[in-house]
C-alpha positions in Angstrom: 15.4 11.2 22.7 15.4 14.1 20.2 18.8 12.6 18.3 16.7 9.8 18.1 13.7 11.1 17.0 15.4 12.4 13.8 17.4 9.4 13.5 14.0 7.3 13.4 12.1 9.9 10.7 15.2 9.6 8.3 15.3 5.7 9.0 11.7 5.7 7.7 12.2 8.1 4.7 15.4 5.7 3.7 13.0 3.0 4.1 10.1 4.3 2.3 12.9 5.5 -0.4 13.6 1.6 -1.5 10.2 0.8 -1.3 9.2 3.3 -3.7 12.3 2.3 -6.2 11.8 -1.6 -6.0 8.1 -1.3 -6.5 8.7 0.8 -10.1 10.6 -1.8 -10.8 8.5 -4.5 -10.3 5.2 -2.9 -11.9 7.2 -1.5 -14.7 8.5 -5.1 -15.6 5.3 -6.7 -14.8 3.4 -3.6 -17.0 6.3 -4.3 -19.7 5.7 -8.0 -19.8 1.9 -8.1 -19.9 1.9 -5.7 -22.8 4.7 -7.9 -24.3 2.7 -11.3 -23.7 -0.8 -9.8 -25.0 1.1 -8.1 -27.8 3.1 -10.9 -29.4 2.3 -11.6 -33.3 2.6 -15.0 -34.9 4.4 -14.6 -37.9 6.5 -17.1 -41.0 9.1 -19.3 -40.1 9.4 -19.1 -36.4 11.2 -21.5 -34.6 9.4 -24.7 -33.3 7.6 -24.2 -30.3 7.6 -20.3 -30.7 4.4 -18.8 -29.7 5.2 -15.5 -31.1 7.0 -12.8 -31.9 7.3 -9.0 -31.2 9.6 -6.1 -32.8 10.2 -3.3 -30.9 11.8 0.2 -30.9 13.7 1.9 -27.8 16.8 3.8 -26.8 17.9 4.1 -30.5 17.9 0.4 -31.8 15.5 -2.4 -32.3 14.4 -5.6 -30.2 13.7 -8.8 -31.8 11.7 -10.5 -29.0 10.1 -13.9 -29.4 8.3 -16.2 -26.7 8.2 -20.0 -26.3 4.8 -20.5 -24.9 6.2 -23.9 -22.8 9.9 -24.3 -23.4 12.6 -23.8 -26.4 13.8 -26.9 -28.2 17.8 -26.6 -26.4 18.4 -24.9 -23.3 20.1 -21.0 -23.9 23.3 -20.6 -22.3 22.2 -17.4 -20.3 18.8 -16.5 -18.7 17.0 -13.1 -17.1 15.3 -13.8 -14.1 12.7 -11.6 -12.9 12.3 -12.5 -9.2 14.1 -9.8 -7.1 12.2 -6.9 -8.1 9.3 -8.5 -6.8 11.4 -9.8 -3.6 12.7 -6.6 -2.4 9.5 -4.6 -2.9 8.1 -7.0 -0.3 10.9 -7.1 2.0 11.1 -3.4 2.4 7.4 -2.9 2.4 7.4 -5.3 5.1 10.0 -3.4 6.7 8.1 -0.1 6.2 5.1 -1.8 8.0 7.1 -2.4 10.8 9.1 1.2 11.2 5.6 2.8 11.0 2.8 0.7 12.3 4.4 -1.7 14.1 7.2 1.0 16.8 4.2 4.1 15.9 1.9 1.5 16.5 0.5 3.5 19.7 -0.9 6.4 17.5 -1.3 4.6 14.0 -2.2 0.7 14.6 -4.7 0.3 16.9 -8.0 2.6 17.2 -9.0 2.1 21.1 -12.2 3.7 20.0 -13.1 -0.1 18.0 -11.3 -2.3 20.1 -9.9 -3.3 23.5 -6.5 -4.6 21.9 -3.3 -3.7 23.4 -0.5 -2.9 20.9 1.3 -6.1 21.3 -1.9 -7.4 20.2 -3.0 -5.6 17.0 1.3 -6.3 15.9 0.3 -10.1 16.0 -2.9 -9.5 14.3 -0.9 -7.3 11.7 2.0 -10.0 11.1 -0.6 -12.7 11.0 -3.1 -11.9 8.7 -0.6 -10.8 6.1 0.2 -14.5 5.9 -3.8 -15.7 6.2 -4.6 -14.3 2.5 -2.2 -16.3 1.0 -2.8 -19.6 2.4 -6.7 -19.0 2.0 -6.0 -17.7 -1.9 -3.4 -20.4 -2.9 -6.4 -23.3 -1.7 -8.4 -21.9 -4.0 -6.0 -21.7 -6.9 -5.0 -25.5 -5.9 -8.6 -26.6 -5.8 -11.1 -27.3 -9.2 -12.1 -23.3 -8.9 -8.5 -22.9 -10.6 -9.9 -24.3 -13.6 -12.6 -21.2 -13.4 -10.6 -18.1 -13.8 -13.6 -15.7 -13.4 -15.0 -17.5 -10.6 -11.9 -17.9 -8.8 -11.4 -13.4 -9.3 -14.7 -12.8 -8.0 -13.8 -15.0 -4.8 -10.8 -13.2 -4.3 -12.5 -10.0 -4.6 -14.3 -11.0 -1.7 -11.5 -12.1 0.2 -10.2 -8.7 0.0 -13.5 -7.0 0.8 -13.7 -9.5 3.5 -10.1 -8.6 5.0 -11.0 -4.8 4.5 -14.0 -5.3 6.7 -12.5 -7.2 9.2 -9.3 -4.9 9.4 -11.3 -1.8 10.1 -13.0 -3.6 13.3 -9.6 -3.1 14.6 -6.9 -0.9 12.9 -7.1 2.9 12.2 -8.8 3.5 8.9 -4.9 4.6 7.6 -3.7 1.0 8.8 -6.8 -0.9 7.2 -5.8 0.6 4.3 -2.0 0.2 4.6 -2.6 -3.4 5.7 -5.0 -4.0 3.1 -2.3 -2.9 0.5 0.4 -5.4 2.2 -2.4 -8.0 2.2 -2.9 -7.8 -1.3 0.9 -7.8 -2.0 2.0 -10.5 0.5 -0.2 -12.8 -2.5 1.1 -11.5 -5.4 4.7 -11.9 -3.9 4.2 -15.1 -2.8 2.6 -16.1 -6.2 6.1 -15.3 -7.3 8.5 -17.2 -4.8 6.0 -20.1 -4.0 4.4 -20.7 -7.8 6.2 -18.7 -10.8 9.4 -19.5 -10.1 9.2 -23.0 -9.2 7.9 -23.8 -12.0 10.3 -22.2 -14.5 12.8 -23.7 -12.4 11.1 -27.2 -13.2 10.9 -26.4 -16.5 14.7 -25.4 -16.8 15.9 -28.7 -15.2 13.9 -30.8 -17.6 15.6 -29.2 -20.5 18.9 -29.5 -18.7 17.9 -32.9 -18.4 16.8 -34.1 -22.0 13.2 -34.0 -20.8 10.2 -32.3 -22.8 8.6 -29.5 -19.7 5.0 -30.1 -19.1 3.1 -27.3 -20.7 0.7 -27.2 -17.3 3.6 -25.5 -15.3 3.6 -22.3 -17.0 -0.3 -22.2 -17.3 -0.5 -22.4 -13.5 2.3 -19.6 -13.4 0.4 -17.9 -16.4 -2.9 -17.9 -14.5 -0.8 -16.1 -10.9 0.8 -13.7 -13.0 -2.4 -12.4 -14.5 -4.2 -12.5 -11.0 -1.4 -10.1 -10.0 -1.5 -7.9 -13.3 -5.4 -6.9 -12.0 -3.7 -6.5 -8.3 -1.3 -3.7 -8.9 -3.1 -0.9 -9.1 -5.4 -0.8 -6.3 -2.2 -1.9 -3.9 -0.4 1.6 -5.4 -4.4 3.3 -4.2 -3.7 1.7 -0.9 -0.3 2.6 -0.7 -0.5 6.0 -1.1 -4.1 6.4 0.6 -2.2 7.4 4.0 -1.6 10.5 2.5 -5.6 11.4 1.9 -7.8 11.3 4.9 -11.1 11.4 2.4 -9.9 8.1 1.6 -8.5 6.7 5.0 -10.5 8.4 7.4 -13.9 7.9 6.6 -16.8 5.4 7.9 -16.9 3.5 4.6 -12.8 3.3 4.3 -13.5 -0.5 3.7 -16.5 -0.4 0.6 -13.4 2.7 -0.6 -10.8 0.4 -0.9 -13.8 -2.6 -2.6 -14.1 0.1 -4.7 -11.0 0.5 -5.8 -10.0 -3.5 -6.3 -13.1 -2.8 -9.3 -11.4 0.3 -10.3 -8.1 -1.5 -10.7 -10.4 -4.5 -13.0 -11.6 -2.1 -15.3 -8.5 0.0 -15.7 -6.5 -3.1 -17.0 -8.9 -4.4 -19.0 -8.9 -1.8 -20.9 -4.9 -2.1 -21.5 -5.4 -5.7 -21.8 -7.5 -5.3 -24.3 -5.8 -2.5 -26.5 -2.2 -4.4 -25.9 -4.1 -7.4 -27.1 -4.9 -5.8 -30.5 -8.7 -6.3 -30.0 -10.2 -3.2 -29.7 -10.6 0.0 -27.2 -13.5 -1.0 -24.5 -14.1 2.7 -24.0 -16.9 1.4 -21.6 -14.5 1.0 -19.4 -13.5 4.7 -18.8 -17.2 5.7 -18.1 -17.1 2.4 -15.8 -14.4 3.6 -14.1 -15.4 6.9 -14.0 -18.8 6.1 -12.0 -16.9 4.1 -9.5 -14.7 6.9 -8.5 -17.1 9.8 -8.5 -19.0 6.9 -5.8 -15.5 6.6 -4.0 -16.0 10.8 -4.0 -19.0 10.8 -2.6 -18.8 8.4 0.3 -15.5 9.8 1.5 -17.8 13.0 2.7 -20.8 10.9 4.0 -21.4 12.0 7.6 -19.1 10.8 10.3 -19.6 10.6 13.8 -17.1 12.9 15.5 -15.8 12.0 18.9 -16.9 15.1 21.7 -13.9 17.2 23.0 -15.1 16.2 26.4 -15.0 12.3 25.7 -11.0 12.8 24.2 -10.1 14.9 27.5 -11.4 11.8 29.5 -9.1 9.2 27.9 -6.4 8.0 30.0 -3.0 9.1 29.3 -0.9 6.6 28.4 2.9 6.0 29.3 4.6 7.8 26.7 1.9 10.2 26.4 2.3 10.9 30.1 6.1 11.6 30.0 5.2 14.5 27.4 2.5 15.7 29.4 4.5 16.1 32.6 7.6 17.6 30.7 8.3 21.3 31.6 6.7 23.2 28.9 4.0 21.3 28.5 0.9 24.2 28.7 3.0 26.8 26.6 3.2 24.1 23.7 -0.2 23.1 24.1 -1.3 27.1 23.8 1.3 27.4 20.5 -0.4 24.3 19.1 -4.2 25.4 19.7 -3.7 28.6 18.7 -1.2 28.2 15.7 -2.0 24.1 14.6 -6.3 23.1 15.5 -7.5 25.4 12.9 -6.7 22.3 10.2 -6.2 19.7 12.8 -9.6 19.7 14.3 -12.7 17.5 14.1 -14.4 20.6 12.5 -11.8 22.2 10.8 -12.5 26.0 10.2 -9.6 27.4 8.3 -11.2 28.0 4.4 -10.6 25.3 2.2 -9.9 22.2 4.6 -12.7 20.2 5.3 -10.7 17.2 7.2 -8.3 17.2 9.3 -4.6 16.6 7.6 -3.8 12.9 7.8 -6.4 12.8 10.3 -4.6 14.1 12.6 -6.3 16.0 15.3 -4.8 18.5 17.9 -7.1 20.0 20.1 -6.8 18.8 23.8 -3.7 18.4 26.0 -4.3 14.8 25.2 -3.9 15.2 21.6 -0.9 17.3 21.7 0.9 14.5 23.9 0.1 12.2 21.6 1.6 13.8 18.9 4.5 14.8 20.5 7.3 13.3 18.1 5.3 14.7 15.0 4.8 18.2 16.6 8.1 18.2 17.3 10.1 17.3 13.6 7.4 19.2 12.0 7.2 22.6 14.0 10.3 22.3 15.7 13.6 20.8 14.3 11.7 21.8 10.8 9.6 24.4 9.4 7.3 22.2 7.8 4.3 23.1 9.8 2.2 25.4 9.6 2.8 24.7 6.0 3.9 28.3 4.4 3.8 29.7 8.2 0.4 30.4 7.1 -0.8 31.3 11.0 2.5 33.0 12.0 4.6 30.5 14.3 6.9 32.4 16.0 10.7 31.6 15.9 10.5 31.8 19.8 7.6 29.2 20.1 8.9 26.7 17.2 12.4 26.9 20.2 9.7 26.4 23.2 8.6 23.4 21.0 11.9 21.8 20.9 12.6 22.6 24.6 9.7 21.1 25.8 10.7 17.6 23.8 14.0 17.8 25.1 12.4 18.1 28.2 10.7 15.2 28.0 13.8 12.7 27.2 16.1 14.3 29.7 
């Protein structure tokens, strides 16, 4: 079990790894491209059906960059495609989802305080819903709202509130938000493989074929690609939100992450707008700013904290019981109260921590079973925790630690 265990956590950091590397590269194009678009100049003597043009500087030389608003006169011989960017950021987010919420879903799926689900359960829920957004978003698109860009945003803003709502009845606030983030992206890849690219390809074969390309194909990709323009930055919130319990953890996780969807509106407008050559809308900074101090101050509204008594009573379950039988078992959970639930309480009281890192809590048997993988890697194999040894964990009880574990999976 313990070869395993670190097996699993480097799995998931190799994982997380590509994530991280295919997602710069599919904001930085997109980022590139909407600057491009919004910045293009018309200018003398371009070529027939050029909408504009744009010089640029980079690396030491010059680009000459022009863009045909439907189609160029003659097909070129060679063309970029920008598809797998987008592709393998969802592929190995989707793979992420499953390493870490879908196998860890006992401790970071399901919140058995909301619901009655078993884990199999809240995994179908997951894998399910990702898929919902999309088909619910893309009949909208399809319908006459498509023809109301502004009206068609606000709907989908409340789609994603809606989904944020309705994923907190169920998940742990760090999976609403994770799943909220996947949510969002499942659309905006899907925009790509089931929309943009279809149509270029339609437009490609009528040039190959002698035909002139309808111009509505690459307003209905045009229209997609700006929907997921506003998108990206509240998905990188989400993303990364598992890492802050003030945003994750909180009673109003939900109206957080609403929040931040507006945040993400106003921040691009701005860019838009200044890559567009038509002006700086400083309004939006103070906009933006209000939002977020707002995002600040629910993230410490009260919360009500589940009694040390009412954790104690919970039922073990099987993998929690295997670590709670293992020999060991009361010396780690005396290292872990007296050297770990200082931070990792309900009620922290070690200066300067006022929740709970990554929500995680450790102050009852129960909890310390539960955690036993993390406990483990952290304070065992690794020296991670207590970060800076700040409470003195002894070399002897970091080996007690591991033996315990071992213990467990002998």
């Amino acid at each position: 079990m313990n070869e395993f265990a670190i097996i699993w956590d480097w799995l998931e950091f190799a994982v997380r790894w590509l994530h991280v590397i295919t997602a710069i590269a599919w904001i930085g194009s997109s980022f590139y491209f909407i600057a491009l678009d919004l910045g293009l100049r018309k200018a003398p003597n371009l070529p027939v059906g050029a909408h504009g043009e744009e010089w640029q500087v980079h690396g030491g030389g010059f680009y000459h960059i022009r863009k045909f608003l439907v189609a160029p006169e003659a097909m070129p011989e060679h063309l970029t495609w920008f598809k797998w960017e987008s592709y393998s950021t969802w592929l190995s987010g989707a793979a992420l989802l499953m390493v870490v919420y879908w196998v860890g879903g006992e401790l970071y799926l399901v919140d058995q305080t909301k619901s009655d689900l078993v884990l199999w359960q809240g995994i179908v829920i997951s894998a399910l819903s990702l898929g919902v957004g999309w088909l619910v978003y893309d009949f909208l698109c399809k319908s006459k709202l498509g023809e109301f860009p502004t009206v068609l945003m606000v709907l989908l803003f409340a789609l994603l509130v809606v989904m944020g709502w309705g994923y907190t009845q169920v998940f742990t606030g760090r999976a609403m938000m994770l799943h909220l983030g996947a949510f969002t992206a499942t659309i905006m890849t899907a925009n790509v493989f089931f929309i943009i690219m279809p149509n270029q390809r339609i437009v490609v074969k009528d040039l190959q074929e002698g035909r002139t390309p309808d111009p509505k194909y690459g307003k209905i990709a045009k229209l997609r690609s700006t929907h997921n323009n506003y998108l990206t930055l509240p998905v990188v919130f989400l993303m990364l939100s598992n890492h802050y319990p003030l945003a994750f953890a909180t009673e109003y996780n939900w109206i957080i992450a609403a929040l931040v969807f507006l945040m993400g509106v106003t921040i691009r407008h701005f860019f838009n707008t200044m890559h567009a050559r038509k002006g700086m809308p400083y309004w939006t900074w103070a906009v933006t700013a209000i939002l977020f101090v707002l995002i600040m101050w629910l993230s410490t509204a009260p919360m009500a904290h589940t009694p040390l008594e009412e954790e104690e009573a919970r039922d073990l379950t099987p993998a929690e019981q295997v670590f709670a039988s293992a020999s060991g078992f009361e010396d780690v959970t005396d290292i872990v109260l007296g050297r770990c639930s200082m931070c990792h309480a309900r009620e922290p009281f070690y200066d300067g921590i006022h929740r709970a890192p990554k929500n995680v809590l450790l102050e009852t048997p129960t909890e310390v079973a539960a955690m036993a993988r993390e406990i483990y890697l952290q304070s065992g194999v690794s020296h991670a925790m207590p970060p800076a040894n700040v409470s003195w964990m002894e070399l002897e009880e970091r080996q007690a630690i591991i033996s315990w574990y071992r213990a467990a999976g002998s």
